[in-house]
C-alpha positions in Angstrom: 118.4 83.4 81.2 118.3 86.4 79.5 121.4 85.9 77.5 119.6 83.1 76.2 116.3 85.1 75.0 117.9 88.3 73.6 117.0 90.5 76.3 119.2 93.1 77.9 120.8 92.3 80.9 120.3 96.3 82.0 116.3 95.7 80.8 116.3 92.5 82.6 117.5 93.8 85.4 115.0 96.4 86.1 112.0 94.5 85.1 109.4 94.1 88.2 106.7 91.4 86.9 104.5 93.6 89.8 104.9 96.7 88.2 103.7 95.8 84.8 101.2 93.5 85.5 100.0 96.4 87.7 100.0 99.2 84.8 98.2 96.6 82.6 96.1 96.1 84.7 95.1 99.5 85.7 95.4 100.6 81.7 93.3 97.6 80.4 90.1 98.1 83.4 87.3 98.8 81.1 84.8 99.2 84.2 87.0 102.0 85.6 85.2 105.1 85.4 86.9 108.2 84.8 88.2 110.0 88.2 87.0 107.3 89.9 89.3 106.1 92.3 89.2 102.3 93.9 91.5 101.2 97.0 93.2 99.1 94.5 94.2 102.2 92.4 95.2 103.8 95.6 97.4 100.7 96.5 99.5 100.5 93.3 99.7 104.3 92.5 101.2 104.4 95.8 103.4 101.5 95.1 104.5 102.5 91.5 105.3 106.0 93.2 107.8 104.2 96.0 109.5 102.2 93.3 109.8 105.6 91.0 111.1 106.9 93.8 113.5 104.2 94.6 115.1 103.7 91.2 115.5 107.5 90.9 117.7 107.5 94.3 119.9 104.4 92.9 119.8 105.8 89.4 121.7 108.9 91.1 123.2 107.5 94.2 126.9 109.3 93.1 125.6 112.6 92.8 123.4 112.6 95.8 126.2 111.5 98.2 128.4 114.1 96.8 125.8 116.5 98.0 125.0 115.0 101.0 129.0 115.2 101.8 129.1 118.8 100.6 126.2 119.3 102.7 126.6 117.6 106.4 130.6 118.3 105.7 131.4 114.7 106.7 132.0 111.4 105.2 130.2 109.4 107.5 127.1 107.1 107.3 125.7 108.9 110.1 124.4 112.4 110.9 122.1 114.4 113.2 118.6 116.0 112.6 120.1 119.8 111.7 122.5 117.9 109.5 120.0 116.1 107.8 117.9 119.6 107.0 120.8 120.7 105.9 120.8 118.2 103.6 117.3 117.6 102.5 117.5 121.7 102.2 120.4 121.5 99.6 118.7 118.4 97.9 115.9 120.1 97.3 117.6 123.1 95.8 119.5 121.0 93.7 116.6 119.0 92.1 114.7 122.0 92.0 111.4 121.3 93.6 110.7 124.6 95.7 110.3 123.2 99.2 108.7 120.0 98.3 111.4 117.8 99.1 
């Protein structure tokens, strides 16, 4: 366990053997050339960028519901399409990335 090695249980936690076998992978490919661009790349840039994504949503679940709620003007799991605008709308304005959301 990780109690037993010394490690973090936050660090432990968070660790994907995926993820970091797949940057080490990616920074250690010697026959790589430079802007070139493999399927492989493709697959775990896309991958790492879904996981980065994911952890920043749990990392910030609290404050994102609060706008949501402030946003749709509910406390509910469920909302419609205009509601959801509304949402990603404020969202955006919030993190601040000028429509991109």
């Amino acid at each position: 366990t990780s109690e037993s090695s010394g490690i973090d249980e936050e660090v432990s936690r968070r660790f994907n053997p995926c993820i970091f076998l797949g940057q080490y992978l990616m920074r250690n490919n010697h026959n790589a050339k430079a802007g070139h661009t493999s399927l492989l790349n493709k697959l775990f840039s896309k991958y790492v960028r879904q996981e980065q994504f994911g952890r920043f949503f749990l990392l910030h679940f609290d404050s994102i519901s609060k706008i949501f709620i402030r946003s749709v003007k509910k406390d509910k799991k469920v909302c419609d399409l205009a509601e959801m605008r509304v949402f990603a709308r404020d969202l955006d304005e919030t993190l601040g990335f000028r429509g991109e959301l």
